[in-house]
C-alpha positions, 0 to 999 in steps of 0.5 A: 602341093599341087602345081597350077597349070597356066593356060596358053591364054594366061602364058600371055601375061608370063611374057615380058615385053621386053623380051620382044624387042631386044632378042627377036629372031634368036634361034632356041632349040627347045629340048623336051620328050613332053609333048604337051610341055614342049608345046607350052614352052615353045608358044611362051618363046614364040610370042617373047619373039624367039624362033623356037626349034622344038625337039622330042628328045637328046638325039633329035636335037642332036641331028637339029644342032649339026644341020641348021644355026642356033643360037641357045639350047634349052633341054631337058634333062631326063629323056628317051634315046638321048638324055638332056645330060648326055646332050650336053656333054656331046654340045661342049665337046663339039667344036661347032657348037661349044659356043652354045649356052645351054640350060638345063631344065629338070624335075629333080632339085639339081644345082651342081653340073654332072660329070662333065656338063658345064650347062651355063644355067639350071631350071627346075620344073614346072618352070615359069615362062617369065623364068626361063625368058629371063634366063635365056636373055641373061644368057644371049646378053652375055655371048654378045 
């Protein structure tokens, strides 16, 4: 089945309103070695009111999530030099950033963690923008 590609002008429309008022200023540190999708991902974010620290793979991020204050991870799961699954396991055992709520976003259909990863929540690809915005308040209400 072929997947509809939505346009940064039709994402728009995917953002719910909501979102702009209760989580603006949140810091998501958005994981992903597709350029184009992590692009996408982070104007969808952007315009829900979230502050997005894009990131091309697990090791960047790595480096991103030691040196400045986020508030949520999302990543990818299969990426160059850092794996999405190596990332997480690195984030539950670090000390500063264990905290973090952490999804997982993957093109295989993959509902149980791997081998240590305790990701707080799973997205498959290609996922929707009004999706992974209800995941991330979901998660952000929580730690509050």
């Amino acid at each position: 089945m072929a997947q509809k590609k939505i346009s940064v002008a039709e994402s728009n429309r995917a953002v719910p309103q909501v979102a702009q008022v209760q989580r603006a200023g949140a810091r998501v540190l958005l994981v992903e070695d597709d350029r184009a999708l992590r692009r996408f991902l982070q104007v969808i974010l952007e315009r829900a009111g979230y502050t997005v620290v894009p990131a091309a793979d697990g090791l960047e991020a790595m480096k991103i999530a030691l040196s400045s204050s986020i508030d949520i991870l999302v990543t990818d799961a299969m990426m160059p030099n850092l794996s999405g699954h190596e990332l997480c396991r690195f984030v539950r055992n670090s000390q500063t950033l264990a905290h973090l709520p952490v999804i997982l976003l993957s093109a295989l259909e993959q509902k149980e963690p791997i081998d240590g990863e305790q990701v707080d929540a799973f997205l498959s690809k290609p996922v929707a923008g009004e999706d992974l915005i209800g995941c991330i308040e979901k998660l952000l209400a929580r730690k509050e």
